[in-house]
C-alpha positions as CSV (number, residue, x, y, z in Angstrom):
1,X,98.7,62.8,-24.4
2,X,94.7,61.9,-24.9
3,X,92.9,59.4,-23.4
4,X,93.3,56.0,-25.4
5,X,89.2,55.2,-24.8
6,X,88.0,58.5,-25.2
7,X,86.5,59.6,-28.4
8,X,87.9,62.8,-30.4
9,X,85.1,64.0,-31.8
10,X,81.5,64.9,-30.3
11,X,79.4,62.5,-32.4
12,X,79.2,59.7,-34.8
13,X,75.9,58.4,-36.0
14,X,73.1,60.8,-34.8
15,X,70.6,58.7,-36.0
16,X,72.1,56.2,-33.3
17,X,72.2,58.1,-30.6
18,X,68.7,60.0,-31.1
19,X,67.2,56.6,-31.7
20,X,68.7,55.5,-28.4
21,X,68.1,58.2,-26.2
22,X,64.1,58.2,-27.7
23,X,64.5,54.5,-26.3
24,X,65.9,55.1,-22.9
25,X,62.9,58.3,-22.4
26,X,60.3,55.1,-22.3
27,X,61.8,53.5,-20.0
28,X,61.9,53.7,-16.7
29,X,65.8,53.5,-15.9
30,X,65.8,54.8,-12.1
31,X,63.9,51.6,-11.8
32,X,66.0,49.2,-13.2
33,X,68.7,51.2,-11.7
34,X,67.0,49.9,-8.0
35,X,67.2,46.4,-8.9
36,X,70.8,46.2,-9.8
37,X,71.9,48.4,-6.3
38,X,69.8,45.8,-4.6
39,X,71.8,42.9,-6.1
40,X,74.9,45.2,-5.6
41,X,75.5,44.2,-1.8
42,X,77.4,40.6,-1.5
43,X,75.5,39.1,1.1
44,X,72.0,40.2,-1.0
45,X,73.5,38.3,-4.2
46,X,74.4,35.6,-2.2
47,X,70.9,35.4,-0.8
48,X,69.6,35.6,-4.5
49,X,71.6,32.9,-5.5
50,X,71.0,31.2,-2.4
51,X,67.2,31.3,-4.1
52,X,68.1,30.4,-7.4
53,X,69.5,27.3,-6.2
54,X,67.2,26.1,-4.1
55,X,64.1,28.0,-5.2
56,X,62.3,28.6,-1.6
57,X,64.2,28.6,1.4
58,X,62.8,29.9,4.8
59,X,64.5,32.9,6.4
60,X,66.6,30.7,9.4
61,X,67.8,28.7,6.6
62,X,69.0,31.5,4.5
63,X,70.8,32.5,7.3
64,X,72.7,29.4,7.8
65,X,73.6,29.5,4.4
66,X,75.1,33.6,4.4
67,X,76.7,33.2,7.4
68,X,74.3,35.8,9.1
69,X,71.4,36.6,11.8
70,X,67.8,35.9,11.1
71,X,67.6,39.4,11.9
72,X,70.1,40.6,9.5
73,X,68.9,38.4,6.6
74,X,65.3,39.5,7.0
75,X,66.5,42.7,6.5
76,X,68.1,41.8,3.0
77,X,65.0,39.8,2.2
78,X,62.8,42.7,3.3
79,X,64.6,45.4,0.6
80,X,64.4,42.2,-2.2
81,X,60.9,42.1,-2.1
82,X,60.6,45.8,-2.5
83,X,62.8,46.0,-5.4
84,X,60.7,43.2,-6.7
85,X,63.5,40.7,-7.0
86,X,61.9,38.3,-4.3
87,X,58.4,37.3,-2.8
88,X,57.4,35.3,0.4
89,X,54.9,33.4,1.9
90,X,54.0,32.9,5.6
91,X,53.2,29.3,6.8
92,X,52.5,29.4,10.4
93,X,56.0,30.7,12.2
94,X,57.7,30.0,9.1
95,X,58.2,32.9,6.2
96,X,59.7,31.5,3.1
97,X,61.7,33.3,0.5
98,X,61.7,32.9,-3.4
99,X,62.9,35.0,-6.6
100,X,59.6,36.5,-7.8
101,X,59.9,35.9,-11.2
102,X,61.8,33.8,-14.2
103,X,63.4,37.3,-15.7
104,X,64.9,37.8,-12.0
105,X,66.1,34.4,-11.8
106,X,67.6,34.5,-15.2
107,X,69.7,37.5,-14.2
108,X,71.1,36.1,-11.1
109,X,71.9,33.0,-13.3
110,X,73.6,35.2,-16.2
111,X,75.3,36.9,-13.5
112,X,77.2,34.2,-11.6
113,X,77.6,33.1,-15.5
114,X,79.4,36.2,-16.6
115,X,81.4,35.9,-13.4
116,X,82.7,32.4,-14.6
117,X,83.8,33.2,-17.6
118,X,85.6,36.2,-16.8
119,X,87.6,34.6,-14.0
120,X,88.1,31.8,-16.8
121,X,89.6,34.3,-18.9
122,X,91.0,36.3,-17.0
C-alpha cells in the first residue's frame, strides 16, 4: 500500500513550482541553512534566548545561566557571531554578548512561540 503523504503524480502547478525554484536560485539558502544549524544545538538556543531576554549579558553570566564553563560558552558565543546571529563588545576584562539584529531576535522569539503552542496542543 502507498504512502498516505506522498503524492501520485510528478507535478501539479508548474507555474508554482518554476516560480519557486526561480525564487530559491536568488537566494542564498546554504546561508540561511548556517543559521538555523547554529540555533540547532540546545545549549546555543538557550544562549540565544538567554539574549533575548536579557539583551546583553557578559560571557560568566551566560554561563551561570546554561549551566556551563566560561570556556564552553565562549565557544557557543564564538560560532553565534560567525553565523551572524550575535555580536559582542569588550569592556575592559569583560566581553558582553547580544543578538545582532531585530530579524535574529524575532526568530528566537517565534521559535520559543511555536514551541508553546505546539506543546499546548499537543
Amino acid at each position: 500500500m502507498p504512502e498516505q503523504d506522498v503524492c501520485q503524480v510528478t507535478c501539479v502547478d508548474q507555474p508554482k513550482v518554476d516560480r519557486v525554484k526561480s525564487e530559491l536560485s536568488q537566494q542564498n539558502t546554504l546561508e540561511v541553512a548556517k543559521v538555523f544549524k547554529a540555533l540547532a544545538d540546545e545549549t546555543r538556543i538557550k544562549i540565544a534566548y538567554s539574549l533575548y531576554i536579557e539583551e546583553e549579558l557578559c560571557v560568566c553570566d551566560v554561563g551561570n545561566i546554561v549551566g556551563a564553563t566560561t570556556a564552553a560558552v565562549s565557544h557557543h558565543l564564538r560560532l553565534l557571531n560567525k553565523q551572524g546571529i550575535a555580536k559582542y563588545r569588550k569592556e575592559g576584562k569583560l566581553v558582553y554578548y547580544s543578538l545582532i539584529d531585530d530579524h535574529v531576535k524575532q526568530l528566537i522569539k517565534l521559535a520559543f512561540e511555536h514551541q508553546k503552542e505546539v506543546t499546548a496542543h499537543g
